[in-house]
C-alpha positions as a Markdown table, in Angstrom:
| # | Residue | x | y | z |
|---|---|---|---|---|
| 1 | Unk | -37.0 | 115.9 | 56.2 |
| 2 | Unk | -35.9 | 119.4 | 58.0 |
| 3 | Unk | -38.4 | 121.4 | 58.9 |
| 4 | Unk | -37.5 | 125.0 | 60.1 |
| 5 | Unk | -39.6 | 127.1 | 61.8 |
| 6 | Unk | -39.3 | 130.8 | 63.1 |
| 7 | Unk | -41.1 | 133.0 | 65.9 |
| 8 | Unk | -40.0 | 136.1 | 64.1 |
| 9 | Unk | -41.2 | 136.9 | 60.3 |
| 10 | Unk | -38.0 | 136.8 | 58.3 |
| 11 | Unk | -37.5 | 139.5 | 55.3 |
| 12 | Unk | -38.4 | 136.6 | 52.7 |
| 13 | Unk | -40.9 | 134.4 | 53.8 |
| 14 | Unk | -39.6 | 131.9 | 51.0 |
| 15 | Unk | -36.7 | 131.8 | 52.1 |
| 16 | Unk | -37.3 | 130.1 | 55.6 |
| 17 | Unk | -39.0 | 126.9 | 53.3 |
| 18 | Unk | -37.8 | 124.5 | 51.3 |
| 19 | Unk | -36.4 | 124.6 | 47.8 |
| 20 | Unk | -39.2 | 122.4 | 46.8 |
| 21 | Unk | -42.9 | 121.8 | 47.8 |
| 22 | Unk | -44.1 | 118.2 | 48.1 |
| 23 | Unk | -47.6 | 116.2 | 48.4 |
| 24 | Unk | -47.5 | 112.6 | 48.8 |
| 25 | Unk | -50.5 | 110.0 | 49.2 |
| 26 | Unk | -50.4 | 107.2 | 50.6 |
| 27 | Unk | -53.4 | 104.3 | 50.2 |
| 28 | Unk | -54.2 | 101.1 | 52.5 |
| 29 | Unk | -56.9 | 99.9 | 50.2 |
| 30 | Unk | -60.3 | 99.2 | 52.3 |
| 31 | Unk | -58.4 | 100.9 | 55.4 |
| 32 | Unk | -57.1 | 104.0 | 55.1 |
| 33 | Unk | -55.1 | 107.0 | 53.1 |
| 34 | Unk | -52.9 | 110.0 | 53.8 |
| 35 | Unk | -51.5 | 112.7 | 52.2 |
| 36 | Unk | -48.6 | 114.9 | 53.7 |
| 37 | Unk | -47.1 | 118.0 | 52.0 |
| 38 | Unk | -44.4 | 119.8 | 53.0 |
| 39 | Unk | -41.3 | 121.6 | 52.0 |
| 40 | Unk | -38.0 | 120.6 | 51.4 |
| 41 | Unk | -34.2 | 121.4 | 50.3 |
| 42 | Unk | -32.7 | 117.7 | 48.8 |
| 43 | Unk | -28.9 | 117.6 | 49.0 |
| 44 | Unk | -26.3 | 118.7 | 46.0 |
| 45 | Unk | -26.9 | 116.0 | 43.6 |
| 46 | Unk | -30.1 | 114.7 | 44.7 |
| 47 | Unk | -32.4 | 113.0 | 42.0 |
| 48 | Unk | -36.3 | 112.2 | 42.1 |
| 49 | Unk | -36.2 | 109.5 | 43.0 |
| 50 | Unk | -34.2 | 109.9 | 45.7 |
| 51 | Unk | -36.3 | 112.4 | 46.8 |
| 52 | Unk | -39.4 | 110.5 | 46.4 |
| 53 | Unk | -37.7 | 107.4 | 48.6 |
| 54 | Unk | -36.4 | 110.0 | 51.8 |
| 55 | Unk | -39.9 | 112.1 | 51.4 |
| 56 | Unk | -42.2 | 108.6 | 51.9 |
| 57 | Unk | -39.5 | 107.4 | 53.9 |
| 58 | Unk | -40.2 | 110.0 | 56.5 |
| 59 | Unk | -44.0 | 109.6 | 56.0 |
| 60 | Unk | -43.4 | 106.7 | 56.9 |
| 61 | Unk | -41.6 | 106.9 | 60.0 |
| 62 | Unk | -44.1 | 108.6 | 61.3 |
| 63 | Unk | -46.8 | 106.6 | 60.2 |
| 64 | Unk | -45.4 | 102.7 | 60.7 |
| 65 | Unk | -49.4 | 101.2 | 59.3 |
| 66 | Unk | -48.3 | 103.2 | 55.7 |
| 67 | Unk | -45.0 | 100.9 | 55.5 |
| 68 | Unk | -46.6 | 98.6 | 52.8 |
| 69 | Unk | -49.2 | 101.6 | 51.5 |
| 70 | Unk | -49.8 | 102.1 | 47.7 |
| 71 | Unk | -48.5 | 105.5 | 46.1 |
| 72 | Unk | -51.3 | 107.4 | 44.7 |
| 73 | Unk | -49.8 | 110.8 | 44.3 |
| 74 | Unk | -46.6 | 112.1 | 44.2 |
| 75 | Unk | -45.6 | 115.6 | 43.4 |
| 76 | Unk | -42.1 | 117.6 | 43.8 |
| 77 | Unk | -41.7 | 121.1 | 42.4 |
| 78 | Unk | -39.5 | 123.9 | 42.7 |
| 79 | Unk | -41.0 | 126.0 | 45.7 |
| 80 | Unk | -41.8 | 129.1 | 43.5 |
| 81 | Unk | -44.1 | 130.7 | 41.1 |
C-alpha cells in the first residue's frame, strides 16, 4: 500500500488519495477482529482480486496474529461520489 501524505492542502483534496477507498475486516474467532480502511491506486491491469490479496496482505504485515484471520468484510470502490 502507498500512502501519501502532505503538510500543505493541495487544490484537490482527491487528488492526493487513492483511486479507490477500501475497508477490510479481519476475524480471530473468540480472540480478536480488525478492520483497516484506507485508500489506494492498484497498478494498470490490476483485478479484485489482486487487490483484495495486496490490501490484506499489507494488513497483514502489519498485524502478523491476523495471518490465519477470517475475512468478514471486504470492500473496494472507486474513491468518488
Amino acid at each position: 500500500m502507498t500512502q501519501t501524505s502532505s503538510s500543505s492542502t493541495p487544490a484537490n483534496p482527491a487528488a492526493a488519495q487513492g483511486s479507490h477507498m477500501w475497508v477490510l475486516t479481519l476475524d480471530l474467532p473468540g480472540r480478536t477482529m480488525t478492520t483497516q480502511y484506507g485508500t489506494w491506486t492498484p497498478p494498470a491491469g490490476t483485478t479484485r482480486y489482486d487487490a483484495f490479496l495486496a490490501i490484506r496482505g499489507d494488513l497483514v504485515a502489519r498485524h502478523p496474529e491476523m495471518a490465519n484471520a477470517n475475512t468478514i468484510f471486504f470492500s473496494l470502490e472507486p474513491n468518488r461520489l
